[in-house]
C-alpha positions in Angstrom: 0.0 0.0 0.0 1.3 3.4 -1.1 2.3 5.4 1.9 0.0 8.7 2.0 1.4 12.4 3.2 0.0 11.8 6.5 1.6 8.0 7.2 5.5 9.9 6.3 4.5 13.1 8.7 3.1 10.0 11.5 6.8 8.2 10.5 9.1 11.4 11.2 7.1 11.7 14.5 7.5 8.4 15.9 11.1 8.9 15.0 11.5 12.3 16.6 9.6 10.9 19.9 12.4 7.9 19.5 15.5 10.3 19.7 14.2 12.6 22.2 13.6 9.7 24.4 17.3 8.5 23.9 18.5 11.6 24.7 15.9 13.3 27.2 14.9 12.2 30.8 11.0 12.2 30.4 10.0 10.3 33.4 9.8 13.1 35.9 6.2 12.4 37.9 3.7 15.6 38.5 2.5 14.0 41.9 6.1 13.4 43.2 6.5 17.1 42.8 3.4 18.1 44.6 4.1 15.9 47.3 7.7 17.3 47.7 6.0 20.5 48.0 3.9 19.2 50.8 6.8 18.0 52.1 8.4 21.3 52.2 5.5 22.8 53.8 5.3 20.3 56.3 8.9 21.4 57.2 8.6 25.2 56.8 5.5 24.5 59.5 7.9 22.5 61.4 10.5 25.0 62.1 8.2 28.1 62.5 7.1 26.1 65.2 10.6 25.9 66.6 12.0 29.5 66.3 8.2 30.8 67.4 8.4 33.8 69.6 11.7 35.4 67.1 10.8 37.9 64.5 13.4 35.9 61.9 16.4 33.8 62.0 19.1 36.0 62.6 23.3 35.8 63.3 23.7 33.9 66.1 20.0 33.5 66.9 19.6 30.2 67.5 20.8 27.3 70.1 23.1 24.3 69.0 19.7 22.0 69.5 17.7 24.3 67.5 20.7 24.1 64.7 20.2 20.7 65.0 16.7 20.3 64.4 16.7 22.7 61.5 19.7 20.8 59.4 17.6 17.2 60.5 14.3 18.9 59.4 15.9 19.8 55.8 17.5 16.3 55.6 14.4 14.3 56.0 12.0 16.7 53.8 15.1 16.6 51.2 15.3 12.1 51.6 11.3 12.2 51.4 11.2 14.3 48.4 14.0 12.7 46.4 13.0 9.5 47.1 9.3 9.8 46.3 10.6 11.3 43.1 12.9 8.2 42.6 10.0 6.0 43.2 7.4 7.3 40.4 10.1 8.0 38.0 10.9 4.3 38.1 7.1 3.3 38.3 6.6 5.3 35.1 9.8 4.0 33.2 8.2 0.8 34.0 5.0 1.5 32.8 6.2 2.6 29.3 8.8 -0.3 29.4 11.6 1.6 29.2 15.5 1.3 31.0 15.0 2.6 34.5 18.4 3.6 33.9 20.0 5.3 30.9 22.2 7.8 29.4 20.0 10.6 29.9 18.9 9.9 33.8 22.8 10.1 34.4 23.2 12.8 32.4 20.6 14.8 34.3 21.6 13.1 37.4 25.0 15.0 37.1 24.4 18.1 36.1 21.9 18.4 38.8 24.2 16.9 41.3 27.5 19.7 40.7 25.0 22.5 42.1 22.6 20.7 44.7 26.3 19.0 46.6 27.7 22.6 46.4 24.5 24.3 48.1 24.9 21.6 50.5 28.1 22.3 51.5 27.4 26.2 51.3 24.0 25.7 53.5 26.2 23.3 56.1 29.5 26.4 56.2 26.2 28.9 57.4 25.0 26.4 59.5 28.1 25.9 61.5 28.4 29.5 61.4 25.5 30.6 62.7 24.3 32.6 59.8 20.9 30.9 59.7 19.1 33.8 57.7 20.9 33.3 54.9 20.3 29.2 54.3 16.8 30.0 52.6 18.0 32.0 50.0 21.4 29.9 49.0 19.5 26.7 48.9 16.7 28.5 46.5 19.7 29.6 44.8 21.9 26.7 44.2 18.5 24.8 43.7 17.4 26.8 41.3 20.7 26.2 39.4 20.4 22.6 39.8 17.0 22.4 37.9 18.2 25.2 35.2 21.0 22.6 34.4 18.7 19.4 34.3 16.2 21.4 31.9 18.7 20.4 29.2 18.1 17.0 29.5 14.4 16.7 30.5 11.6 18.9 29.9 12.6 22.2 28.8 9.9 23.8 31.5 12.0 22.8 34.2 14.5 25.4 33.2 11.7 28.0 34.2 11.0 26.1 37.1 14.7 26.7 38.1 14.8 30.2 37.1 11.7 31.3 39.2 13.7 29.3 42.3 16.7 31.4 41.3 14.5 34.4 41.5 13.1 33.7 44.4 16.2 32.7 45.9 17.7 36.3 44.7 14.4 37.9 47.1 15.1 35.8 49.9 18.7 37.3 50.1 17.1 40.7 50.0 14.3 40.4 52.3 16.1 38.7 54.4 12.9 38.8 56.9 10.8 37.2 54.7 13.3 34.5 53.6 11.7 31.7 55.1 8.3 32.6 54.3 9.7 32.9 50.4 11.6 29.4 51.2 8.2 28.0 51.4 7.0 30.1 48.5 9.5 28.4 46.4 9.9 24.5 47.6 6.4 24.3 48.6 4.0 26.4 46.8 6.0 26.3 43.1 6.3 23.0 43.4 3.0 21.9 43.9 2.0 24.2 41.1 4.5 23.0 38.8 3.6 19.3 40.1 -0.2 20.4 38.8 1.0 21.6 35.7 3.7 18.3 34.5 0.8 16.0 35.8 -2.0 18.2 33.3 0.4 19.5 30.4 2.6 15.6 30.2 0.1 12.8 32.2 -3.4 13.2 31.0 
């Protein structure tokens, strides 16, 4: 049978959807990023609970135990959210029957890893010196890196994801006051809308 105009256009589209998903990581999960969001809120609530009474987190501010609690509080919201993302990316790869693992998971894997290790390491320096009003905006910051870096190996949208952290991240520096409520503005709220908007735009 004589191929028609539309069977070639159908051909070149299954082949494009082919390479991009040899070359892209297009597993990311809309529900793990509203749950990390929750998440996030969860431990914003957490810690406002903590340093109630104070008008911010200021120099010197707060006791070793309250240190403490914060850096445990950002570990276990940080472990839940990565690992619920781990778990539906996998569950999705699955679904479609592709490699859980391939070359563009690691290469997304990396280039998110060279900014999200050295925000770690900048967020534990203010930690262990005191200078607690300034972890919100450097994590939104290096954060924000992180995803602009992965948006060139997944969908494009999370490099505007990652610039709106940066953003937000730039504010938090500023208003300094505000930095925790913007903390939550960025890891919780923006990431439950951008959790909405993968699951409607990429899942339905």
């Amino acid at each position: 049978m004589k191929k028609t105009e539309e069977d070639y256009l159908q051909d070149l589209r299954e082949i494009r959807s082919i390479m991009e998903r040899s070359t892209k990581f297009l597993s990311l999960s809309g529900i793990s990023g509203v749950l990390a969001g929750l998440y996030a809120l969860a431990g914003v609530y957490f810690v406002a609970g903590v340093f109630e009474g104070k008008q911010h987190l200021t120099y010197r501010s707060a006791s070793a135990a309250e240190m403490w609690i914060l850096l445990l509080t950002a570990i276990v919201v940080l472990v839940l959210a990565m690992s619920t993302a781990v778990i539906f990316s996998v569950k999705k790869r699955r679904k479609r029957g592709e490699k859980i693992w391939n070359a563009a998971a690691k290469a997304m894997l990396i280039n998110m890893a060279v900014p999200l290790v050295a925000g770690g390491f900048a967020a534990l320096i203010l930690l262990t010196k005191g200078l607690l009003l300034f972890l919100p905006p450097v994590t939104l910051i290096f954060y924000g890196l992180a995803l602009y870096n992965a948006g060139n190996y997944t969908f494009n949208d999370v490099k505007y994801f990652g610039v709106a952290q940066l953003v937000l991240g730039l504010l938090a520096l500023y208003f300094t006051a505000y930095s925790l409520l913007i903390w939550a503005l960025g890891f919780g709220i923006l990431h439950i809308i951008y959790g909405i908007y993968v699951n409607y735009k990429y899942e339905r």
